[in-house]
Short mmCIF file of the C-alpha atoms (twelve columns), coordinates in Angstrom:
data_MODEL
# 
_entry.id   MODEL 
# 
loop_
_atom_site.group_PDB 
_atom_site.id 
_atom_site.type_symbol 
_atom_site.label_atom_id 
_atom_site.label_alt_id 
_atom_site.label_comp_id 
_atom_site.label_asym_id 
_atom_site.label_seq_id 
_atom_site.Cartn_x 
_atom_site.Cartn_y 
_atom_site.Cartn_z 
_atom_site.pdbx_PDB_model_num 
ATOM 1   C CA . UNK A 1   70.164  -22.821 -37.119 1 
ATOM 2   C CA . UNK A 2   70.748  -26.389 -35.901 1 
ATOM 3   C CA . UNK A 3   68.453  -28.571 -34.429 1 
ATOM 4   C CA . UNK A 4   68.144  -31.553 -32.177 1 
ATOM 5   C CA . UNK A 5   65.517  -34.228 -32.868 1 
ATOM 6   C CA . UNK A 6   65.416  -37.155 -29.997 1 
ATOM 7   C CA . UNK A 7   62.538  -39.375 -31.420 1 
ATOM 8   C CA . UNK A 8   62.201  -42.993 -31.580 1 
ATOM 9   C CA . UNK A 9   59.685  -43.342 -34.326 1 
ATOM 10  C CA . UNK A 10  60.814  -43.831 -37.569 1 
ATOM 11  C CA . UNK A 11  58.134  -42.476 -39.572 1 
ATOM 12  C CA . UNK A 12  57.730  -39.176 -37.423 1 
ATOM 13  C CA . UNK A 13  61.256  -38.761 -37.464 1 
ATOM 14  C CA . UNK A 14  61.888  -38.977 -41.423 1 
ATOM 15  C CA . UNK A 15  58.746  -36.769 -41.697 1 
ATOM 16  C CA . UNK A 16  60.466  -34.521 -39.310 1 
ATOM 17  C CA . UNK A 17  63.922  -34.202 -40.752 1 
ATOM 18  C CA . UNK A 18  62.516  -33.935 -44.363 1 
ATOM 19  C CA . UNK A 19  60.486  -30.853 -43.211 1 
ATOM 20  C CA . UNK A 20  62.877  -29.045 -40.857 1 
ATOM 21  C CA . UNK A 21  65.427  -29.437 -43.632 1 
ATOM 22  C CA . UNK A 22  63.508  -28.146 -46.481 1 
ATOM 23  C CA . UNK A 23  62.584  -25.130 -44.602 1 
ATOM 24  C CA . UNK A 24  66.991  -24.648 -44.040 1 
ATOM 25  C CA . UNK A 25  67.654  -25.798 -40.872 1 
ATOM 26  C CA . UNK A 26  70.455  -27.968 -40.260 1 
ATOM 27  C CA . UNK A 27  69.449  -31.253 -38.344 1 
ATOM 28  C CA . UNK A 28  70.880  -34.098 -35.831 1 
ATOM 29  C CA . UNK A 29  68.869  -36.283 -34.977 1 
ATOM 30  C CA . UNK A 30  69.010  -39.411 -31.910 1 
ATOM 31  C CA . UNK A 31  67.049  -42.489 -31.628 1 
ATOM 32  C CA . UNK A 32  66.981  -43.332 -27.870 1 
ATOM 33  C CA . UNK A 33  67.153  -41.342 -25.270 1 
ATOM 34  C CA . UNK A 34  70.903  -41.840 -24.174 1 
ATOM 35  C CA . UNK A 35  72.017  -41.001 -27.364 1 
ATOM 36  C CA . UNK A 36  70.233  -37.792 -27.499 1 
ATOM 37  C CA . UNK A 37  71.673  -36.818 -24.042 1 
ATOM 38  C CA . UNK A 38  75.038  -37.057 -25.363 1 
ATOM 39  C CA . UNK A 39  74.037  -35.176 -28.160 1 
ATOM 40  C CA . UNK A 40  72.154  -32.427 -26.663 1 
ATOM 41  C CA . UNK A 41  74.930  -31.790 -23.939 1 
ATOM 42  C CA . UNK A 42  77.905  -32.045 -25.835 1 
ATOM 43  C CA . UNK A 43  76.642  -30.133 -29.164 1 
ATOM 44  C CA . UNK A 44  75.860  -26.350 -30.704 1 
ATOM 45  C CA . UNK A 45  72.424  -26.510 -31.326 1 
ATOM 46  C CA . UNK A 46  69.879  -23.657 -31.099 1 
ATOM 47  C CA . UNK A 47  66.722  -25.977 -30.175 1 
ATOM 48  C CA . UNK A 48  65.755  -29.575 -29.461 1 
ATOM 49  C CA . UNK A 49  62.565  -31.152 -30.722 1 
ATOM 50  C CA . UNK A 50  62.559  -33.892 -28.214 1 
ATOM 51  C CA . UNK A 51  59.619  -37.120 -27.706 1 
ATOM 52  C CA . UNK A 52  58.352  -38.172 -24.504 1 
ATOM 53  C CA . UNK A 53  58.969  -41.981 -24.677 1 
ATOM 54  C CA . UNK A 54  61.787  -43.190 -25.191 1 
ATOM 55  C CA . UNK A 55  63.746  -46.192 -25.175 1 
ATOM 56  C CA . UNK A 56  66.897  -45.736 -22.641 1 
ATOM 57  C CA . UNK A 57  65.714  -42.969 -20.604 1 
ATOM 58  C CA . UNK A 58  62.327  -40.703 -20.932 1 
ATOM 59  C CA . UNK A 59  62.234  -36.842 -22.560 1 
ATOM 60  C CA . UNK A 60  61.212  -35.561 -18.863 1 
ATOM 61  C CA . UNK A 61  64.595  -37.149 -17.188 1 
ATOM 62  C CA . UNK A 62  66.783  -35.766 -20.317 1 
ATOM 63  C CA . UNK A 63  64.807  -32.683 -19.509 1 
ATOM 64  C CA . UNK A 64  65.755  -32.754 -16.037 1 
ATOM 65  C CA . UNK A 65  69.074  -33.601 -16.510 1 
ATOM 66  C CA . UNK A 66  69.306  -30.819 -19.208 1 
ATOM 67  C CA . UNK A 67  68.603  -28.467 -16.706 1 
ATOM 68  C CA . UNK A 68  70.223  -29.523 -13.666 1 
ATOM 69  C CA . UNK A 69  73.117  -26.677 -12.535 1 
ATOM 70  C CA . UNK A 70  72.663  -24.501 -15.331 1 
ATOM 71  C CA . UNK A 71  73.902  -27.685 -17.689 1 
ATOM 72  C CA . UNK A 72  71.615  -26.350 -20.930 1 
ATOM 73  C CA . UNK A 73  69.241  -23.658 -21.519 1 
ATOM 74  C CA . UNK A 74  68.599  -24.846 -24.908 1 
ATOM 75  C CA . UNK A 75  65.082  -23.980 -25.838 1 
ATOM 76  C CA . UNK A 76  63.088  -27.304 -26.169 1 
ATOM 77  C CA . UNK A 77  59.988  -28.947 -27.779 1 
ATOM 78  C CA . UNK A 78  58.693  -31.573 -26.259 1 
ATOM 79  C CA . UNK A 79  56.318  -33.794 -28.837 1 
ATOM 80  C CA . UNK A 80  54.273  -36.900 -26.943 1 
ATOM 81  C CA . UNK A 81  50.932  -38.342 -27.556 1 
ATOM 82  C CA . UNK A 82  50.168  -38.009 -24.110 1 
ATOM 83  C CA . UNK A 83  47.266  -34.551 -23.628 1 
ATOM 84  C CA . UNK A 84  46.176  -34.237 -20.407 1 
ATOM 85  C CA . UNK A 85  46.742  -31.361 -18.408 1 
ATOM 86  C CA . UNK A 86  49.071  -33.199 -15.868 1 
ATOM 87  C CA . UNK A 87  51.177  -34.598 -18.638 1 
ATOM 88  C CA . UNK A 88  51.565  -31.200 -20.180 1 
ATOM 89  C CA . UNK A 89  51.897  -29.513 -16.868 1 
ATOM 90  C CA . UNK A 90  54.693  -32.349 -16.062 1 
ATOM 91  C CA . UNK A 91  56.535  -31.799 -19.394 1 
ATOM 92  C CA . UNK A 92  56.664  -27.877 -18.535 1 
ATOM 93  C CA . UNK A 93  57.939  -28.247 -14.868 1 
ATOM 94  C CA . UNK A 94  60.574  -30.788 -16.521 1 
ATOM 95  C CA . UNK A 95  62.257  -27.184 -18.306 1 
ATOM 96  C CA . UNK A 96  60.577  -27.664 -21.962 1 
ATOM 97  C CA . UNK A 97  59.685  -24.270 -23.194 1 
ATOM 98  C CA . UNK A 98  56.747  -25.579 -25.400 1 
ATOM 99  C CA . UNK A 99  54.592  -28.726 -25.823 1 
ATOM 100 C CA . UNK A 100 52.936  -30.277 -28.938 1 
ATOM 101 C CA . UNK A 101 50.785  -33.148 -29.300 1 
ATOM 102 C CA . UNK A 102 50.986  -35.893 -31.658 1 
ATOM 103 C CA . UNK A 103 49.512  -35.951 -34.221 1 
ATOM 104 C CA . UNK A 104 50.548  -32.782 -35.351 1 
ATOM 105 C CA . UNK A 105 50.387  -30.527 -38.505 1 
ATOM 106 C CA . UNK A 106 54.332  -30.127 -39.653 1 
ATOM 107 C CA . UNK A 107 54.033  -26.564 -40.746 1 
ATOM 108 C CA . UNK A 108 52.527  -26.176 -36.953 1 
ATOM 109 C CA . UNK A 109 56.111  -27.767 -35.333 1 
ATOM 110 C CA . UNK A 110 57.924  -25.176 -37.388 1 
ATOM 111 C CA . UNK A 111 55.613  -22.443 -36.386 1 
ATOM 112 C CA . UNK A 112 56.333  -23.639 -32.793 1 
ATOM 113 C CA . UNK A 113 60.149  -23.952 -33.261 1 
ATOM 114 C CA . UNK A 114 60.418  -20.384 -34.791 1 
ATOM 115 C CA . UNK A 115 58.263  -18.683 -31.943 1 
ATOM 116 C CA . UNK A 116 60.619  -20.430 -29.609 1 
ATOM 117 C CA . UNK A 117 63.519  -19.184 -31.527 1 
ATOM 118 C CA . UNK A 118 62.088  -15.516 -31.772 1 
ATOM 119 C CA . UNK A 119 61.673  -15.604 -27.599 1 
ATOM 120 C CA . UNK A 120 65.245  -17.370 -27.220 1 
ATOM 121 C CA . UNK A 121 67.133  -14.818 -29.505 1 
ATOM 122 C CA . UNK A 122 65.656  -11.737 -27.594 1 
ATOM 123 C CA . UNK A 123 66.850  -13.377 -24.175 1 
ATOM 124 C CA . UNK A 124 70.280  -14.268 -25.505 1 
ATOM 125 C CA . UNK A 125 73.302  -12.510 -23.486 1 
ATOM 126 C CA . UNK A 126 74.922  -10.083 -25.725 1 
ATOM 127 C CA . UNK A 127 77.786  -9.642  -24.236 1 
ATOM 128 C CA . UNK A 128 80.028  -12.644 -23.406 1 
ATOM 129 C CA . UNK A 129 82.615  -12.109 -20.287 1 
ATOM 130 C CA . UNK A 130 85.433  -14.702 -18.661 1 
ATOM 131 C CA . UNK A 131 88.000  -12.714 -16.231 1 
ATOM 132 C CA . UNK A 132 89.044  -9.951  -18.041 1 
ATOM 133 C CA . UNK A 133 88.331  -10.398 -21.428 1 
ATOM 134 C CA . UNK A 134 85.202  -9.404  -23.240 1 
ATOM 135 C CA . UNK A 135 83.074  -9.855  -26.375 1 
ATOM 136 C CA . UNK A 136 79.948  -7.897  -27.562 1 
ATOM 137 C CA . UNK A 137 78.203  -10.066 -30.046 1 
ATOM 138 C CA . UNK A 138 76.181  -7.234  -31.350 1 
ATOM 139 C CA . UNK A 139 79.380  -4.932  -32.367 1 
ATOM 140 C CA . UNK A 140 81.980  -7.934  -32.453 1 
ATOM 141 C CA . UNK A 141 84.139  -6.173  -30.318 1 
ATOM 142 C CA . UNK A 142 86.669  -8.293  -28.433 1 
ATOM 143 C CA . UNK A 143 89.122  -6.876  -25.697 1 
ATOM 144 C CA . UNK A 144 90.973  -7.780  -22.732 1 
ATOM 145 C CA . UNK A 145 92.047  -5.776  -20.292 1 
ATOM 146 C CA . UNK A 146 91.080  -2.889  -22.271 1 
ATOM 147 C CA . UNK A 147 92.681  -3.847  -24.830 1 
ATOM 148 C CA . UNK A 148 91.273  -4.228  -28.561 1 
ATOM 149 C CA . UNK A 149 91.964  -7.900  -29.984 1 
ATOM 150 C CA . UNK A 150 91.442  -8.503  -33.581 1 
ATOM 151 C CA . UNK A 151 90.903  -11.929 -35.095 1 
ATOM 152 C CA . UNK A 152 89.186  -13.443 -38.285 1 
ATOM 153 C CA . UNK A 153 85.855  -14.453 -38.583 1 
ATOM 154 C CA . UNK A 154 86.709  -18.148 -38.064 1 
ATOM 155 C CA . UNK A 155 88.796  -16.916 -34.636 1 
ATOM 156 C CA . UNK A 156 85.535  -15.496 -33.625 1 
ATOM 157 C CA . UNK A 157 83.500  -18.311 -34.058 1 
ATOM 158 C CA . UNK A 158 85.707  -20.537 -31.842 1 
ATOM 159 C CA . UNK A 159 86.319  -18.097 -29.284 1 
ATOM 160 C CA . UNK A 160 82.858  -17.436 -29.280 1 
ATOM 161 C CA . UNK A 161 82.038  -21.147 -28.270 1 
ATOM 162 C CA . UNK A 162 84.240  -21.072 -26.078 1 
ATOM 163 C CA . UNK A 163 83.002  -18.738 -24.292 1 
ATOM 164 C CA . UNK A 164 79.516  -19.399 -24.215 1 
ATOM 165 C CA . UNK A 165 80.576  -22.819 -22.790 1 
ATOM 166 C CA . UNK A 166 83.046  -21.256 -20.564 1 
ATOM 167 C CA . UNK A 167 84.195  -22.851 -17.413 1 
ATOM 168 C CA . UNK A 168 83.531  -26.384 -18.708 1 
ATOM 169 C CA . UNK A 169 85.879  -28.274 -21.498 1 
ATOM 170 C CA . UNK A 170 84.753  -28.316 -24.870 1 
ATOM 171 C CA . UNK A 171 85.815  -31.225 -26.679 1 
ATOM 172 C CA . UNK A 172 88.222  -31.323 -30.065 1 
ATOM 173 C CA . UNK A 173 85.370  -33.266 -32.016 1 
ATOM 174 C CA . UNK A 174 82.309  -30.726 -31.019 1 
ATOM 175 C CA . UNK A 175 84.748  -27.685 -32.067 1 
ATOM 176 C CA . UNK A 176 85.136  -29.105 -35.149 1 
ATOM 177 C CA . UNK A 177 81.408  -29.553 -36.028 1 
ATOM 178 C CA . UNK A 178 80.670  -26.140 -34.921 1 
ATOM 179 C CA . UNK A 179 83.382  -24.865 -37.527 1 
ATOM 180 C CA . UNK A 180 83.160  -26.856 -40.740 1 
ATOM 181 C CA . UNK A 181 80.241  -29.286 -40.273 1 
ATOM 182 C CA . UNK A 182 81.335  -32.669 -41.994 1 
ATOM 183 C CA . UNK A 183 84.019  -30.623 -43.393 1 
ATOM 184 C CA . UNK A 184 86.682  -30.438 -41.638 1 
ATOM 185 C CA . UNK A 185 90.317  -29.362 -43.120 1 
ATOM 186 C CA . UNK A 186 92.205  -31.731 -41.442 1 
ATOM 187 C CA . UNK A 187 93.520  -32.858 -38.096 1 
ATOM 188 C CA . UNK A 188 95.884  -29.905 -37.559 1 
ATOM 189 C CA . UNK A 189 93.434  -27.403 -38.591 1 
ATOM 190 C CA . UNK A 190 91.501  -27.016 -35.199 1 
ATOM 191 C CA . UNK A 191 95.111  -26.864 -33.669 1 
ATOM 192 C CA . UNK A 192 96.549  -24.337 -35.853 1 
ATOM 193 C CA . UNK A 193 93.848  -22.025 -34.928 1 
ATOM 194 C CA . UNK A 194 94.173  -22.517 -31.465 1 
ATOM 195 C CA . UNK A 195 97.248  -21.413 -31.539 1 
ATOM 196 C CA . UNK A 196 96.473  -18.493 -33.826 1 
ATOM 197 C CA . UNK A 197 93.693  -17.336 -31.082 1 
ATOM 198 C CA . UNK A 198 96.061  -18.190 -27.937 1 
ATOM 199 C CA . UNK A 199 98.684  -15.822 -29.606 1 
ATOM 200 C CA . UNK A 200 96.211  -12.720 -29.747 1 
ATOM 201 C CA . UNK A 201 94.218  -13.987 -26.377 1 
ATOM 202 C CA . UNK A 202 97.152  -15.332 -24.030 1 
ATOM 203 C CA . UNK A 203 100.310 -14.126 -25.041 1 
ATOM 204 C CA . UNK A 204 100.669 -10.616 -24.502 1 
ATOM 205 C CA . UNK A 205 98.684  -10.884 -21.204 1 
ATOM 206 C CA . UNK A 206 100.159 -12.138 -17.310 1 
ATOM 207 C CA . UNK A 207 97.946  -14.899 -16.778 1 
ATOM 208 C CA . UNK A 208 96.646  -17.619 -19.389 1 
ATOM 209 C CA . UNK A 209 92.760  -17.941 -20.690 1 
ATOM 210 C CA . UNK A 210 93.303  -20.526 -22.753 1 
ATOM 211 C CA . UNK A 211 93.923  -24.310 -21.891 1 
ATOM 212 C CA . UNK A 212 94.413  -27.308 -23.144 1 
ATOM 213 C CA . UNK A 213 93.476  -30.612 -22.083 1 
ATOM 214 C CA . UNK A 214 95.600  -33.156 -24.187 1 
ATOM 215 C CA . UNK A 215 93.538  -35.847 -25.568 1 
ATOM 216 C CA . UNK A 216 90.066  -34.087 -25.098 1 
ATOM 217 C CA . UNK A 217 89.879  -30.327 -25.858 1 
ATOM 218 C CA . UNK A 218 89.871  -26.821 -24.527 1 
ATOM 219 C CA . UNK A 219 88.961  -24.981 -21.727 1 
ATOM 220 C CA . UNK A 220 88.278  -21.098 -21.129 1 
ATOM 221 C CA . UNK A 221 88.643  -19.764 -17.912 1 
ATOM 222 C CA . UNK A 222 90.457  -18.065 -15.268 1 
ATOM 223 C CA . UNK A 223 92.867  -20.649 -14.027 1 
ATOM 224 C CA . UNK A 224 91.948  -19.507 -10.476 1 
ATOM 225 C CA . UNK A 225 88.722  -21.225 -11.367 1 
ATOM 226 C CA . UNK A 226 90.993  -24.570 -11.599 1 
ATOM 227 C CA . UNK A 227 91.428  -27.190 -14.132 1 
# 
């Protein structure tokens, strides 16, 4: 599970990290608000433990702006010192899907974060669709057209993304964290399996799911939906 904290303190947010990665999740973690906005929209994470004030922009605009057209329904946890019921009231109508109020108890925030995750898991859409082609994440069947397509567990995981994130682009560098973490093989490796998954997805099909957008990354989608 990887999580998102957007916090400008530096004590809280050492306190935080510390915790949240002794209990095994995997954390990212922003400063300011404009770098967690970049963050939040262009990575894979499951939740995001996000602060009220913030330099650059606040957590209720990167809320907003989060949830404007369907951009992210990433669960979030808002954490301010601010407790009045219009504060709380205004964090909830921003989209966060919980609020907790500093100071706060760490094994509380995790209790918090895992009730979140518990809700967000059981509302997850199991079955992943773009034009034709079709993936069931509870039996890991992928087809198209009818058709059965096999591919390794690593093909999965990308065209899983790429779904999920399906029509929008999905740039090289954020396909690369979501496969191998710090790790990754080399340059050609995200290309290589590309082309691996375009082989099984594209080729023995009419019309092309798979694009490519030189320079940037890869797009999903019916091309009748435009590039």
């Amino acid at each position: 599970m990887r999580i998102l904290v957007i916090e400008d303190n530096r004590d809280i947010l050492a306190n935080v990290l510390d915790y949240l990665t002794l209990k095994g999740y995997s954390v990212d973690c922003a400063k300011d608000g404009l770098s967690g906005l970049h963050l939040a929209s262009t990575g894979q994470y499951d939740l995001v433990v996000l602060d009220i004030m913030l330099p650059g922009i606040d957590g209720y605009r990167i809320c907003k702006l989060l949830r404007e057209d369907g951009r992210s329904d990433v669960p979030i946890l808002m954490l301010t010192a601010r407790d009045t019921l219009e504060d709380r009231l205004q964090g909830l109508e921003a989209g966060a899907d919980d609020y907790l109020v500093k100071p706060f108890a760490l094994s509380e925030l995790v209790a918090r974060i895992e009730a979140i995750l518990r809700r967000s898991r059981g509302a997850l859409k199991r079955q992943l669709k773009v034009a034709d082609l079709l993936y069931d994440l509870d039996t890991l069947l992928v087809s198209r057209a009818g058709q059965v397509i096999k591919l390794n567990p690593l093909g999965m995981k990308l065209l899983a993304i790429l779904m999920q994130k399906s029509p929008a682009v999905v740039r090289r560098e954020v396909l690369e964290e979501a496969l191998w973490g710090d790790d990754c093989p080399d340059s050609d490796s995200l290309r290589t399996h590309i082309h691996q998954l375009r082989l099984v997805l594209d080729k023995p099909f009419e019309k092309p799911l798979l694009h490519t957008l030189h320079g940037i990354g890869y797009r999903l989608a019916d091309q009748a939906d435009g590039i």
